[in-house]
C-alpha positions in Angstrom: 154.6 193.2 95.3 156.8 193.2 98.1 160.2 190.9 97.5 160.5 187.4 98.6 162.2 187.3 102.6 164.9 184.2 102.3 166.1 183.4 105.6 169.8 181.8 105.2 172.7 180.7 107.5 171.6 183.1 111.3 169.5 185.5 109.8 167.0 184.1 112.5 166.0 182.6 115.1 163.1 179.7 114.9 161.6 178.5 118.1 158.7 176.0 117.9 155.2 177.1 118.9 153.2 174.6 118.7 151.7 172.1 116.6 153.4 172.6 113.2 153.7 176.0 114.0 156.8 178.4 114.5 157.6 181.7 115.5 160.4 183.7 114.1 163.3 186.5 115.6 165.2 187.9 112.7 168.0 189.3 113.8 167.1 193.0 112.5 164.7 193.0 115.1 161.7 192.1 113.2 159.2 189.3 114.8 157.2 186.8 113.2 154.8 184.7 114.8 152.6 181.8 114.7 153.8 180.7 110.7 153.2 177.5 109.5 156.6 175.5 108.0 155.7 173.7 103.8 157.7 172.5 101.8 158.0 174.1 98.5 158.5 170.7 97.0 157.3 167.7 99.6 158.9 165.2 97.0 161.9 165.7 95.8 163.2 169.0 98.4 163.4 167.6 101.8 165.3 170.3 103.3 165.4 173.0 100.9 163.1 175.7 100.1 160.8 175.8 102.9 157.7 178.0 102.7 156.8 179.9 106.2 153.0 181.0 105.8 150.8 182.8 108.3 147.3 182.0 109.3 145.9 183.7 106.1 147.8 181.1 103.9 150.5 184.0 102.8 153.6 183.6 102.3 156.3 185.3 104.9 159.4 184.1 104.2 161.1 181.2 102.6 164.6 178.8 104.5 166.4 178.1 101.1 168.2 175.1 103.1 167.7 173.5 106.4 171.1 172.4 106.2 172.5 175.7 107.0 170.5 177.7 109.2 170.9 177.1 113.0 170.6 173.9 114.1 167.9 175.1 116.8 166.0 176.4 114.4 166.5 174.0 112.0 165.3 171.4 114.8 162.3 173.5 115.1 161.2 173.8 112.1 162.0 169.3 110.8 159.5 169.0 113.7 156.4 171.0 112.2 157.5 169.5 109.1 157.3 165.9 110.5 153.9 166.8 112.4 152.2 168.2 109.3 153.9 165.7 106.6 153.3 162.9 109.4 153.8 159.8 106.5 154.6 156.8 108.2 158.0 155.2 106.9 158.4 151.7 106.0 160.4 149.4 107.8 159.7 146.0 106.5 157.4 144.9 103.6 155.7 141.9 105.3 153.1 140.6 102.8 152.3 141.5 99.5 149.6 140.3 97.1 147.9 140.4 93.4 144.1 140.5 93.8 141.9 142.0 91.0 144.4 144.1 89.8 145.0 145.5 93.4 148.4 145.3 94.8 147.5 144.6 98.6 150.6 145.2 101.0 151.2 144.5 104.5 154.1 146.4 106.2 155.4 147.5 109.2 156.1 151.0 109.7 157.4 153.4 112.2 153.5 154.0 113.6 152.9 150.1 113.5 151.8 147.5 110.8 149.9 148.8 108.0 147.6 147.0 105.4 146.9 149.0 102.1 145.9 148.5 98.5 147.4 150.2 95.4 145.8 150.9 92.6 148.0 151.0 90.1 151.9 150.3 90.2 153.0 152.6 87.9 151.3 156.2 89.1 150.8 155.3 92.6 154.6 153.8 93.3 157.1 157.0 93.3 161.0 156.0 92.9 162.7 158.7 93.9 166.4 159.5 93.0 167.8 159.2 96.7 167.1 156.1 97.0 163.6 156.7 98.9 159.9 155.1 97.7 156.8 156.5 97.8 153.5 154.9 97.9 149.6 156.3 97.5 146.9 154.0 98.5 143.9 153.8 97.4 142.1 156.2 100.2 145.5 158.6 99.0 147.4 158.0 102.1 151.0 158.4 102.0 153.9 155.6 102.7 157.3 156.2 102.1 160.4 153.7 102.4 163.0 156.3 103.2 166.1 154.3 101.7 165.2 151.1 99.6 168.9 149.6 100.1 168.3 149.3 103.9 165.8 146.9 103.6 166.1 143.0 104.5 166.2 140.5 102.0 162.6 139.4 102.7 161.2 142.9 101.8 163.1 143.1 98.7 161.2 139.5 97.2 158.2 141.5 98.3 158.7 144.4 97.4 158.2 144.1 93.0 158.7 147.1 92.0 160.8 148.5 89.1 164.3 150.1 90.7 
């Protein structure tokens, strides 16, 4: 088994391809091209340890931080990442409601307003450490409020979840 390539600091260079795709210059020459940017950890590792995987699903290489790669690069690659994780973000909780033991929210998000159910409140309502929220609907789309502090005061009456 061949050992795991991490690319750190300007080890490489990562230009963007197309959609969700990159291609990647090492600077010992060696070429990689059309790879696929995943997070290793969509959750809790926003910018650390980023898989890079061909068209076969394998594994080339792995960013151990976007932080400290080359900001080109790094710009490269946070726009496959948004493409592929494309999870609208929450601006303003505009409606919520109890109805059969649905939780039905209206919001507004960065791709418009949104109208969802949850399921359950505890499973399918994510606080997350850094201050970010996480919801799963009941079709198992994706929602995320990206910093639950920066909300406005009518979001948080709306909002009931446990913090």
């Amino acid at each position: 088994m061949a050992e795991r390539l991490y690319i750190n600091a300007d080890e490489a260079k990562i230009t963007y391809r197309d959609f969700a795709r990159v291609d990647v210059l090492m600077y010992d020459g060696r070429v990689f091209e059309d790879l696929e940017p995943r997070r290793l950890f969509p959750l809790s590792g926003l910018t650390k340890y980023i898989t890079l995987i061909d068209r076969d699903m394998k594994e080339v290489a792995v960013i151990r931080d976007l932080q400290h790669i080359l900001p080109e690069s790094r710009q490269a690659v946070e726009k496959c990442l948004d493409e592929y994780y494309m999870i609208p973000k929450i601006t303003a909780i505009l409606d919520r409601k109890e109805k059969n033991g649905l939780l039905k929210y209206k919001v507004d998000t960065n791709y418009g307003i949104r109208e969802f159910d949850i399921r359950n409140r505890h499973s399918d309502i994510k606080n997350l450490y850094d201050g970010r929220v996480l919801f799963r609907d009941s079709d198992d789309n994706r929602y995320e409020i990206p910093d639950i502090m920066k909300l406005d005061k009518k979001s948080w009456l709306k909002i009931n979840i446990d913090l």
